[in-house]
C-alpha positions in Angstrom: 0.0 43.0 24.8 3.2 41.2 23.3 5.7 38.9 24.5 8.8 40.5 26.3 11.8 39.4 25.1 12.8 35.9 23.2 12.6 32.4 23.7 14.3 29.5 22.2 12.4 27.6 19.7 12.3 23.6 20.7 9.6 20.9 20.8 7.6 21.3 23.8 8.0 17.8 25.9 4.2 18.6 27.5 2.0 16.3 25.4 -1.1 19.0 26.5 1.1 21.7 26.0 2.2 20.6 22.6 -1.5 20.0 21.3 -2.2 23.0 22.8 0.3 25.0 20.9 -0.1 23.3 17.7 -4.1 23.7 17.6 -3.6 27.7 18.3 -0.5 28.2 15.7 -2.3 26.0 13.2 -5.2 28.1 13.3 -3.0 31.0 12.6 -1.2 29.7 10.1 -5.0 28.9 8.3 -6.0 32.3 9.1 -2.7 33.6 7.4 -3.1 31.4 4.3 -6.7 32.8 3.4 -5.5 36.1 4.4 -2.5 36.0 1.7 -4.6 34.2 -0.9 -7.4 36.9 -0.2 -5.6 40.1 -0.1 -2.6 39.4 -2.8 -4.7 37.2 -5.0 -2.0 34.3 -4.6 -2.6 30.8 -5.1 -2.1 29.4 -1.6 -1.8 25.7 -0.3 -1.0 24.6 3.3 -1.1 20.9 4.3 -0.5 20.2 7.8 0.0 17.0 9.6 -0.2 16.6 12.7 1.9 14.1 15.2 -1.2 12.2 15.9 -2.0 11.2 12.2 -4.8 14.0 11.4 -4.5 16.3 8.8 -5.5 20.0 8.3 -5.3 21.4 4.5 -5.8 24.6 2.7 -6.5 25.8 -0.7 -6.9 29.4 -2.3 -10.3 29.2 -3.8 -10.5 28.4 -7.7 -7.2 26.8 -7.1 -6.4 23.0 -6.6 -3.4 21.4 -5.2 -2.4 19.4 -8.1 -2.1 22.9 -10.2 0.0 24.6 -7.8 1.9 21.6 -6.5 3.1 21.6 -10.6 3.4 25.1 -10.9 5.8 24.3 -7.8 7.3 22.2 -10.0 8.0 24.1 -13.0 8.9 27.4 -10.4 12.1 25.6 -8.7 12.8 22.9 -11.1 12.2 19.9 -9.2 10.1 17.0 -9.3 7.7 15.7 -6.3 6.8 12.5 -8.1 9.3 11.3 -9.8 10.6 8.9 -7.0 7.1 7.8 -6.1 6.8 7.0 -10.1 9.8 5.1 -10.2 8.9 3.2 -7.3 5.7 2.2 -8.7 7.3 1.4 -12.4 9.8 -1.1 -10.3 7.1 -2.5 -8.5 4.8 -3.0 -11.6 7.7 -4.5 -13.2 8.5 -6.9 -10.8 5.1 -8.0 -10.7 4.7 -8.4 -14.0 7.8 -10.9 -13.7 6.0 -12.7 -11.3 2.5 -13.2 -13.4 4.3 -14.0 -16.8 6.5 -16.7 -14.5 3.4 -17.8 -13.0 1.5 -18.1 -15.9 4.5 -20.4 -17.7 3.7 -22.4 -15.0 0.7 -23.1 -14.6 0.5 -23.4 -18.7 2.9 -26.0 -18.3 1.6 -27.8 -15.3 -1.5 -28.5 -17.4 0.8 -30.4 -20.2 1.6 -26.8 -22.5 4.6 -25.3 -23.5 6.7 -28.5 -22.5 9.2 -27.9 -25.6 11.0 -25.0 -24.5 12.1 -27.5 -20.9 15.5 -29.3 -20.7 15.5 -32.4 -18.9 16.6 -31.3 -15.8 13.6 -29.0 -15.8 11.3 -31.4 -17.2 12.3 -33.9 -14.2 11.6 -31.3 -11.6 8.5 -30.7 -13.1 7.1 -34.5 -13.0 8.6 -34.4 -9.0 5.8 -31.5 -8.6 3.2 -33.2 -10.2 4.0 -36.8 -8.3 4.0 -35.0 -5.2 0.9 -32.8 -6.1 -0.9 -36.6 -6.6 0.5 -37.9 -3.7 -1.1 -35.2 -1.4 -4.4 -35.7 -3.6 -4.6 -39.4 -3.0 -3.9 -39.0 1.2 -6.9 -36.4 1.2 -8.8 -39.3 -0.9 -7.7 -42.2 1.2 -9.1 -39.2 4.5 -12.6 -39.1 3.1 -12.9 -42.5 2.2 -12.2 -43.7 5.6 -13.9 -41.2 7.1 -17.1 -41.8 5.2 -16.6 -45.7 5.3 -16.5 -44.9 9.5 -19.5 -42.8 9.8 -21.9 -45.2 7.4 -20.7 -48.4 10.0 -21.4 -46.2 13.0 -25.0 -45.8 11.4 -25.3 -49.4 10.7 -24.7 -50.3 14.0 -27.0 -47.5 15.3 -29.6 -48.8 12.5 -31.9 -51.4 14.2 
């Protein structure tokens, strides 16, 4: 028996409701995918996420997504990747800017490639490595006291 007359398609505000309907129509919608792929011999895919992070796919059989998201592709002209790619080409970039600078660096801090500084830059670098020493020396001067305080604690323990 059907449903008498229509009703106004808008997100149900019943969490249980919701899951409810989504779990029914998303088994339909499966159902219809392997249907279609089955009866007209068409390469089908449906992904489906749902609002609580799962995710539900379908795929004709001897198809695979990749094939048909590109024959999707070349169909309508556009191209599902191409911002992701860019993205990435930006980020690798970027980080490849980093490593070479880092790299300069730490050639340099260990006495290398000096002849390419000016002065100013030359002088910044001899402040990093005065400072670098200072903090070396204070963790020195640390463990030397701390040591020297543990051996006279055992030598007055020692009998």
């Amino acid at each position: 028996m059907g449903r008498l007359g229509k009703f106004e398609i808008k997100r149900i505000e019943d969490a249980t409701s919701r899951q409810v309907s989504y779990s029914k129509r998303r088994s339909g919608i499966m159902k219809k995918a392997r249907e279609l792929a089955v009866l007209c011999d068409a390469q089908v895919a449906v992904v489906m996420l749902s609002s609580t992070g799962k995710h539900h796919h379908f795929c004709s059989d001897g198809a695979e997504y990749k094939g048909i998201f590109d024959r999707y592709q070349q169909a309508t002209g556009t191209s599902l990747w191409t911002e992701q790619y860019e993205n990435m080409q930006r980020t690798l970039s970027r980080l490849k800017s980093i490593n070479r600078n880092l790299r300069t660096e730490i050639r340099q801090r260990m006495g290398e490639d000096l002849d390419a500084l000016e002065f100013k830059e030359l002088r910044g670098l001899e402040q990093n490595v005065d400072a670098a020493l200072e903090v070396v020396r204070q963790r020195k001067y640390h463990v030397i006291t701390r040591q020297t305080e543990i051996y006279k604690k055992k030598v007055r323990t020692f009998p």
